[in-house]
PDB file with one MODEL, atoms N, CA, C and O in Angstrom:
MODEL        1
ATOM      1  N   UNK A   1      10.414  20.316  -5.380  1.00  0.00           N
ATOM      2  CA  UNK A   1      11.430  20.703  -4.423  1.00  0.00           C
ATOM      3  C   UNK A   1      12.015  22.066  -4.792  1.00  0.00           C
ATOM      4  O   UNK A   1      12.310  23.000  -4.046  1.00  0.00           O
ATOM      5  N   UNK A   2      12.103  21.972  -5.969  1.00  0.00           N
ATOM      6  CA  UNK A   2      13.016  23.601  -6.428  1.00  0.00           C
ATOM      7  C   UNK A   2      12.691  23.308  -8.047  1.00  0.00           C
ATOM      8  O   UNK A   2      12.373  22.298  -8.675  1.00  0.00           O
ATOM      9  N   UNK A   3      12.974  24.935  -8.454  1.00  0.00           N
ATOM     10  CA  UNK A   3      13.167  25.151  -9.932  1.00  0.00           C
ATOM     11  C   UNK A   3      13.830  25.755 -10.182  1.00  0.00           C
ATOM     12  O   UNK A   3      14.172  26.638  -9.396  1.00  0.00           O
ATOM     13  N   UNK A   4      14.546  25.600 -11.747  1.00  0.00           N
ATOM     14  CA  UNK A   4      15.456  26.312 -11.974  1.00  0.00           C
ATOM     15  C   UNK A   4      15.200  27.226 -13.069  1.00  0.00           C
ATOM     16  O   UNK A   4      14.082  27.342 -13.571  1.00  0.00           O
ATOM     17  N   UNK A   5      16.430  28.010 -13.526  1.00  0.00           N
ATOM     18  CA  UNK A   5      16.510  28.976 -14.356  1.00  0.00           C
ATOM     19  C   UNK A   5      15.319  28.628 -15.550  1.00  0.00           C
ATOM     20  O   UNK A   5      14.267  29.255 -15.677  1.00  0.00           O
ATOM     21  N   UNK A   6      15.636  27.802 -16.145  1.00  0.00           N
ATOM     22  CA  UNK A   6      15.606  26.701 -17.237  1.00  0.00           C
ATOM     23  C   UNK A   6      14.018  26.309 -17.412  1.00  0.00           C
ATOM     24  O   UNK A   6      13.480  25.967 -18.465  1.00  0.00           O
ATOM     25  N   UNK A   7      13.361  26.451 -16.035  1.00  0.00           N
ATOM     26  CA  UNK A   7      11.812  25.614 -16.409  1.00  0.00           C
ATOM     27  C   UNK A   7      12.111  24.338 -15.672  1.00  0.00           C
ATOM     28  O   UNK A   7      11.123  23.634 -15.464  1.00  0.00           O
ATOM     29  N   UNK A   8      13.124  23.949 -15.287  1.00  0.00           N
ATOM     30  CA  UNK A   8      13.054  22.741 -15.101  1.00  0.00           C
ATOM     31  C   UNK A   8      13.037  22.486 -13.394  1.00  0.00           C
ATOM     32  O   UNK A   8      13.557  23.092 -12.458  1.00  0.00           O
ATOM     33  N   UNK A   9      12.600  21.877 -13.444  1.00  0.00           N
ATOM     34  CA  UNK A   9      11.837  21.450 -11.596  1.00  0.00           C
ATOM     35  C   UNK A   9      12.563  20.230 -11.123  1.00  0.00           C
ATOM     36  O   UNK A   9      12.479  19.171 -11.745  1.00  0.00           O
ATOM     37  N   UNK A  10      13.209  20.349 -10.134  1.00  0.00           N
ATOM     38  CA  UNK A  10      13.544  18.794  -9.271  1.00  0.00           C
ATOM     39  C   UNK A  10      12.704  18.818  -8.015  1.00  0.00           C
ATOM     40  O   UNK A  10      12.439  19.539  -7.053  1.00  0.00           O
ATOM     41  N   UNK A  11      12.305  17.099  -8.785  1.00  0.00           N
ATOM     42  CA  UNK A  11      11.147  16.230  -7.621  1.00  0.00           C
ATOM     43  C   UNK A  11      11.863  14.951  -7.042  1.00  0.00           C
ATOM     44  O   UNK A  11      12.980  14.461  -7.209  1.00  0.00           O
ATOM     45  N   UNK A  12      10.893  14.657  -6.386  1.00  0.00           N
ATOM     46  CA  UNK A  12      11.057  13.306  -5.589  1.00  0.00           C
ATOM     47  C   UNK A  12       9.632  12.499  -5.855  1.00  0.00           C
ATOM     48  O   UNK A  12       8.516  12.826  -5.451  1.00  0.00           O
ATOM     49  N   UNK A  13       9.837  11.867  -6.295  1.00  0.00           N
ATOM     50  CA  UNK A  13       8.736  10.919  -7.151  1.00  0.00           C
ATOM     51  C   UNK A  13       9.076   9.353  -6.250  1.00  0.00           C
ATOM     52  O   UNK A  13      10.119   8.972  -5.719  1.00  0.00           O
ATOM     53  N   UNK A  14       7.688   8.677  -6.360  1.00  0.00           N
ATOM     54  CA  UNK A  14       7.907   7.145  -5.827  1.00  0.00           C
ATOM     55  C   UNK A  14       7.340   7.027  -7.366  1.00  0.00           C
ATOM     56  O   UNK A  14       6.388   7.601  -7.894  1.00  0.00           O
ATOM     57  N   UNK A  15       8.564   5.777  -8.049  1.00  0.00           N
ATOM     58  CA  UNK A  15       8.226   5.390  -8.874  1.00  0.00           C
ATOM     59  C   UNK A  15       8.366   3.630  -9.114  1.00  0.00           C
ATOM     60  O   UNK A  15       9.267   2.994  -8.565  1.00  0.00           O
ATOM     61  N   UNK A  16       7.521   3.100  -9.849  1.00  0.00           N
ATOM     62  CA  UNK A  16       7.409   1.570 -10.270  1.00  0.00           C
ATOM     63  C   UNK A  16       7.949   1.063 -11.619  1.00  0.00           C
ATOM     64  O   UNK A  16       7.228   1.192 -12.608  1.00  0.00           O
ATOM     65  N   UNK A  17       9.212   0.472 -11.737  1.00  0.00           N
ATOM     66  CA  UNK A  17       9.186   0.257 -13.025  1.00  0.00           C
ATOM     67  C   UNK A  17       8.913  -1.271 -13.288  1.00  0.00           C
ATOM     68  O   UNK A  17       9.583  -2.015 -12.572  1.00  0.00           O
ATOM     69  N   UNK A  18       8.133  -1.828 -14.098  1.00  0.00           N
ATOM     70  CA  UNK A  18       7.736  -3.346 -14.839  1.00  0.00           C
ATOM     71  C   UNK A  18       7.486  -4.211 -13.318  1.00  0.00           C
ATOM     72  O   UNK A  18       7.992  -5.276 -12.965  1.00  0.00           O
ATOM     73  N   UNK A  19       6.551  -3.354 -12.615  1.00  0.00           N
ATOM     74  CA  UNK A  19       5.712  -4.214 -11.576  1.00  0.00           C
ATOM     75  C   UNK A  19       6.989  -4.363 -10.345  1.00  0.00           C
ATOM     76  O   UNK A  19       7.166  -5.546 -10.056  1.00  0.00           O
ATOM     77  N   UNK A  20       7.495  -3.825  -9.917  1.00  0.00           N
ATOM     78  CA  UNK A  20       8.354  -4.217  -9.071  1.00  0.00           C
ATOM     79  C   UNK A  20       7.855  -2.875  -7.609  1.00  0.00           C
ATOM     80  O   UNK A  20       7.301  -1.777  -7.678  1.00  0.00           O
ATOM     81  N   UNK A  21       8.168  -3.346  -6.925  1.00  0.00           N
ATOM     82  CA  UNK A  21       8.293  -2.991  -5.552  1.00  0.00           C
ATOM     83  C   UNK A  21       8.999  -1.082  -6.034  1.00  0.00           C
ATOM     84  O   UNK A  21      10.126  -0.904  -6.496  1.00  0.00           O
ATOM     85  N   UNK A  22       7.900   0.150  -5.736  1.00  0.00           N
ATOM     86  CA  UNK A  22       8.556   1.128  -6.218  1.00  0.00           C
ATOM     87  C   UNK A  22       9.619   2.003  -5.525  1.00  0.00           C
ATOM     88  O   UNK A  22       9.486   1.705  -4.338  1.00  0.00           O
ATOM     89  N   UNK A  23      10.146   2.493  -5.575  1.00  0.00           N
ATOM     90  CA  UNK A  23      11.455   3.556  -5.303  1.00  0.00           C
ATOM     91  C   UNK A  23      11.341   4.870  -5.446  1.00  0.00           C
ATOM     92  O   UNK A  23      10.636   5.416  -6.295  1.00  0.00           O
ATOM     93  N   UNK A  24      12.106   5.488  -4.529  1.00  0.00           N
ATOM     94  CA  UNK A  24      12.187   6.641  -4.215  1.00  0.00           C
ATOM     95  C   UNK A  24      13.295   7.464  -5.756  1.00  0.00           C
ATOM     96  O   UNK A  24      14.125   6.809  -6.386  1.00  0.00           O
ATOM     97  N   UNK A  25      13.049   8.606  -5.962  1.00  0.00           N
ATOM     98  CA  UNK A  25      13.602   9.072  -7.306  1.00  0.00           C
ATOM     99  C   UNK A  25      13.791  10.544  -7.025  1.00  0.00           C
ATOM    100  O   UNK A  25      12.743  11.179  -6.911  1.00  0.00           O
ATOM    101  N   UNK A  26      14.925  11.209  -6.891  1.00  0.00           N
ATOM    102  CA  UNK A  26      15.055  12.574  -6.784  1.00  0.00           C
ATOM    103  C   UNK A  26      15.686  13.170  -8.422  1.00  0.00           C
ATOM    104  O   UNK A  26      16.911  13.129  -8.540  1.00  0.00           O
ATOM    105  N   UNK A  27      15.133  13.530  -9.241  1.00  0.00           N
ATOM    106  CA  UNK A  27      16.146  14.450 -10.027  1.00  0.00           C
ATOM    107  C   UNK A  27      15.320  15.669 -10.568  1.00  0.00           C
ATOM    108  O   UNK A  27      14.286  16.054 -10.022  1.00  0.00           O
ATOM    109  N   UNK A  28      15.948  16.330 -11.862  1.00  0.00           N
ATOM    110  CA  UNK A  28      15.437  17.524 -12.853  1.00  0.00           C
ATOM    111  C   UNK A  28      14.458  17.188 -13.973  1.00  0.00           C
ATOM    112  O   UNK A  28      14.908  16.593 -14.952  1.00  0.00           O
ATOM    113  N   UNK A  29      13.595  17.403 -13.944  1.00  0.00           N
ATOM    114  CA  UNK A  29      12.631  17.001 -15.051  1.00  0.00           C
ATOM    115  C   UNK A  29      12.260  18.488 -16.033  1.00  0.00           C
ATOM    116  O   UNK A  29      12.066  19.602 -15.547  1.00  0.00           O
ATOM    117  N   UNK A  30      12.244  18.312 -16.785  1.00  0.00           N
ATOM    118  CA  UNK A  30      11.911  19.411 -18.180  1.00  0.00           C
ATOM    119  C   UNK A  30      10.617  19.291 -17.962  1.00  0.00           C
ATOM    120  O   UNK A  30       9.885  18.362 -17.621  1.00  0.00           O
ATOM    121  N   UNK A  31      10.416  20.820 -18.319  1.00  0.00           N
ATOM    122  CA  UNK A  31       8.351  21.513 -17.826  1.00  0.00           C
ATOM    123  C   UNK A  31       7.745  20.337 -18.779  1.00  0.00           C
ATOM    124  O   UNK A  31       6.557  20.318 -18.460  1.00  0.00           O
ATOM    125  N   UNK A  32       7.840  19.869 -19.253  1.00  0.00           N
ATOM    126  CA  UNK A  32       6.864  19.278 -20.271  1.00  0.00           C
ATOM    127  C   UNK A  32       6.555  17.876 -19.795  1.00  0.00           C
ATOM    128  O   UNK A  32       5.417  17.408 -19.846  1.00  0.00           O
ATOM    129  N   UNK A  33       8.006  16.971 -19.154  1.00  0.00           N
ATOM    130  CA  UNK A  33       8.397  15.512 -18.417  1.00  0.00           C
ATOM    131  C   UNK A  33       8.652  14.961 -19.876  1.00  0.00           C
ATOM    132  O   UNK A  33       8.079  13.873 -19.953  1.00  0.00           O
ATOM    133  N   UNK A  34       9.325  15.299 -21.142  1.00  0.00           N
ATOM    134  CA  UNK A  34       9.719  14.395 -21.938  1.00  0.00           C
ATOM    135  C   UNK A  34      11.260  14.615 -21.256  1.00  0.00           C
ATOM    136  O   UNK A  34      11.588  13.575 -20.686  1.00  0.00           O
ATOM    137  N   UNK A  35      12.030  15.399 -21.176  1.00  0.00           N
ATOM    138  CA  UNK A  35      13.427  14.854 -21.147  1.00  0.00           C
ATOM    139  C   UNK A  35      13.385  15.127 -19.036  1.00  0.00           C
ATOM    140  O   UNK A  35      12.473  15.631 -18.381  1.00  0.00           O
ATOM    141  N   UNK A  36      14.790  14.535 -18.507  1.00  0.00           N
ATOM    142  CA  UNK A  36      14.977  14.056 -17.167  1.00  0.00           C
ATOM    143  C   UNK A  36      16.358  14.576 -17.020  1.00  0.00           C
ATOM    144  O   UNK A  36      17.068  14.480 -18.021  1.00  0.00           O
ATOM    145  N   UNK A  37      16.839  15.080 -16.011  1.00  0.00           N
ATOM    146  CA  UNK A  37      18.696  15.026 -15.728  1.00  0.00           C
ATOM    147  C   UNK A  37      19.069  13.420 -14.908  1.00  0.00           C
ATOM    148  O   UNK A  37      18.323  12.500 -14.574  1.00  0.00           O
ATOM    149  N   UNK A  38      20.431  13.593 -14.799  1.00  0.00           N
ATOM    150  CA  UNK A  38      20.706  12.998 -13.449  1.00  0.00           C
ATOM    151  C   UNK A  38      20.120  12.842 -12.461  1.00  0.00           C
ATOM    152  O   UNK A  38      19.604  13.883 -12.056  1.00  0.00           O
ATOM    153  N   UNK A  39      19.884  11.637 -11.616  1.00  0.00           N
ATOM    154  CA  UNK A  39      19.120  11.889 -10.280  1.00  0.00           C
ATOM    155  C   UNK A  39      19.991  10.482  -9.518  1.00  0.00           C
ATOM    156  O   UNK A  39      21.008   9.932  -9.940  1.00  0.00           O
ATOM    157  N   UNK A  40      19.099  10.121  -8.139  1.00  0.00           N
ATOM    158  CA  UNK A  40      19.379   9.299  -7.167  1.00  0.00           C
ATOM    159  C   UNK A  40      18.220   8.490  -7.347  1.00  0.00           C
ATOM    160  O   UNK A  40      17.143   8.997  -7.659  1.00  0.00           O
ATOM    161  N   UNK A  41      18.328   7.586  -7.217  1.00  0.00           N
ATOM    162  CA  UNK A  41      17.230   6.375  -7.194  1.00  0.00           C
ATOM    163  C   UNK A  41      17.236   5.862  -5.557  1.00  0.00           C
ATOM    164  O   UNK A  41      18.376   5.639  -5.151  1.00  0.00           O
ATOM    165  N   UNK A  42      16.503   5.712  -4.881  1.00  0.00           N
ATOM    166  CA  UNK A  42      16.817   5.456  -3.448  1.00  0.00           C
ATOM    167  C   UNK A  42      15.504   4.059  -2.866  1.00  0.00           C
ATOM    168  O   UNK A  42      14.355   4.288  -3.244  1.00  0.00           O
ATOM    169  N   UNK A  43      15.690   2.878  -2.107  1.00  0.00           N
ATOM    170  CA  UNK A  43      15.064   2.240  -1.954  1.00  0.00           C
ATOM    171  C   UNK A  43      14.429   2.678  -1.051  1.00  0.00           C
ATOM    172  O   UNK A  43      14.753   3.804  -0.672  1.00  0.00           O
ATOM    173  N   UNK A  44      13.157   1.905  -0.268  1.00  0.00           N
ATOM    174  CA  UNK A  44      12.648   2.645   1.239  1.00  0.00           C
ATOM    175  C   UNK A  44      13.489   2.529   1.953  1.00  0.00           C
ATOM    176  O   UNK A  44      13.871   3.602   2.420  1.00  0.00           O
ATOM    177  N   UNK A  45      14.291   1.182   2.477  1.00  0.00           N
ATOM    178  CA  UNK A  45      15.265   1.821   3.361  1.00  0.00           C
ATOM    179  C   UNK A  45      16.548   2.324   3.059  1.00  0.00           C
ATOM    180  O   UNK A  45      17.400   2.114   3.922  1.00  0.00           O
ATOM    181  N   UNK A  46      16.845   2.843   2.198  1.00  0.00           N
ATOM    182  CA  UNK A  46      17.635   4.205   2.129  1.00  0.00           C
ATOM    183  C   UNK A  46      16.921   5.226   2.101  1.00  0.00           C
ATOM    184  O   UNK A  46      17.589   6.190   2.475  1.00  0.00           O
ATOM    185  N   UNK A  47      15.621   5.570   1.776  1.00  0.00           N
ATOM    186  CA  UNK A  47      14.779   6.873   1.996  1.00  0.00           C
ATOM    187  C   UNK A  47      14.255   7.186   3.740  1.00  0.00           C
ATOM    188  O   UNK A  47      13.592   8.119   4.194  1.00  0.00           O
ATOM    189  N   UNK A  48      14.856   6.007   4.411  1.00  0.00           N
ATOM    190  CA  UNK A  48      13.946   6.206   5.726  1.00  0.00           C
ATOM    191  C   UNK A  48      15.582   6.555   6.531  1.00  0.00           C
ATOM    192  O   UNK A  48      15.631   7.263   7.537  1.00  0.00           O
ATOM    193  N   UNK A  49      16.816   5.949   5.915  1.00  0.00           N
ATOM    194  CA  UNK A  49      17.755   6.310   6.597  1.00  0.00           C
ATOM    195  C   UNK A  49      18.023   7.858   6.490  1.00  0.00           C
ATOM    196  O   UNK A  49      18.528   8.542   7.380  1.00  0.00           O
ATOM    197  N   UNK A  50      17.640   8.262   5.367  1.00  0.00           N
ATOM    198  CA  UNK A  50      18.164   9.776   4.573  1.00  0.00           C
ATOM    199  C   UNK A  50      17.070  10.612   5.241  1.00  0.00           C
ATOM    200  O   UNK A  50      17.107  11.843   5.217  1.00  0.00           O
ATOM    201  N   UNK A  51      15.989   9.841   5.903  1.00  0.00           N
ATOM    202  CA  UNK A  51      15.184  10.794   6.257  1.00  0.00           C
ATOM    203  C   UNK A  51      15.694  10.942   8.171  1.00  0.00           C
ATOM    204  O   UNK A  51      15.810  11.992   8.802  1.00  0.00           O
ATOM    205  N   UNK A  52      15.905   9.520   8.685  1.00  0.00           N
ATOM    206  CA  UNK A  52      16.606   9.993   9.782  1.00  0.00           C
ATOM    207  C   UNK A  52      17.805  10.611  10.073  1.00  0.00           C
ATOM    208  O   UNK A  52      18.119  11.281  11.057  1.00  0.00           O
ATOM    209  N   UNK A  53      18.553  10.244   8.910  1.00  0.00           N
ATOM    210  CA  UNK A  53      19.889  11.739   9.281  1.00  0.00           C
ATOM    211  C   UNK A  53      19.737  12.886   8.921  1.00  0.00           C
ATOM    212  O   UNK A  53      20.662  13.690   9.044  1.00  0.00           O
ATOM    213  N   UNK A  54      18.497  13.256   8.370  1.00  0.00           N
ATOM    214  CA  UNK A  54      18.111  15.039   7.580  1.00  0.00           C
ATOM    215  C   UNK A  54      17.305  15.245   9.080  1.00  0.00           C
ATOM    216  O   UNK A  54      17.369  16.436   9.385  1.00  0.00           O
ATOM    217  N   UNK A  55      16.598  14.476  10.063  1.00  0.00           N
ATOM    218  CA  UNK A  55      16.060  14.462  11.037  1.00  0.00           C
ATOM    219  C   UNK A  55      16.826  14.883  12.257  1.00  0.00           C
ATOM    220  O   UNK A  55      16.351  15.667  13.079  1.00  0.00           O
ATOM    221  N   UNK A  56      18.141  14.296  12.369  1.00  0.00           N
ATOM    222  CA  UNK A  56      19.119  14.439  13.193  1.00  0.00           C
ATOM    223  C   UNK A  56      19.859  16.157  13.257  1.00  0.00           C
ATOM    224  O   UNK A  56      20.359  16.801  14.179  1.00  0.00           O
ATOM    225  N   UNK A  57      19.656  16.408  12.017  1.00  0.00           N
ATOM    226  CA  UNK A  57      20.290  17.614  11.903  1.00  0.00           C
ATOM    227  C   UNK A  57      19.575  18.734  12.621  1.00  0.00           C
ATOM    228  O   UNK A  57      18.462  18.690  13.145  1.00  0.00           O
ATOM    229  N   UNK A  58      20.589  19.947  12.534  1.00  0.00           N
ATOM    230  CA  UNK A  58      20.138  21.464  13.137  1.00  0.00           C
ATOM    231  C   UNK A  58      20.392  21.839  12.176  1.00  0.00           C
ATOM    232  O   UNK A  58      21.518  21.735  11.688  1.00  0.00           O
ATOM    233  N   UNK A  59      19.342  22.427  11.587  1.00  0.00           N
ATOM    234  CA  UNK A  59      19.299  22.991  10.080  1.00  0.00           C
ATOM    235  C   UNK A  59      18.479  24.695  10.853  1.00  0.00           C
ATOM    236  O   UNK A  59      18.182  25.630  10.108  1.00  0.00           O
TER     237      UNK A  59
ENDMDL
END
């Protein structure tokens, strides 16, 4: 999605943790992916709502 000063890149990843049904994941990951910032964890339907109100908009 973007990078910063730093090397460090924020994505949006679908991720699975210990076999479960996976999720939507926005944060900052370090060039390498050992260290992570803050992020949003988002289910599908919060990723499908976030995608119809970014839809709604006049950007």
């Amino acid at each position: 999605m973007s990078e910063s000063s730093k090397d460090w890149t924020k994505e949006l990843r679908s991720i699975s943790w210990n076999d479960k049904e996976a999720k939507y994941d926005i944060r900052d990951w370090s060039e390498d992916y050992e260290r992570m910032g803050k992020g949003i964890t988002l289910s599908k339907e919060e990723i499908v709502a976030l995608r119809d109100f970014l839809n709604g908009l006049e950007l």
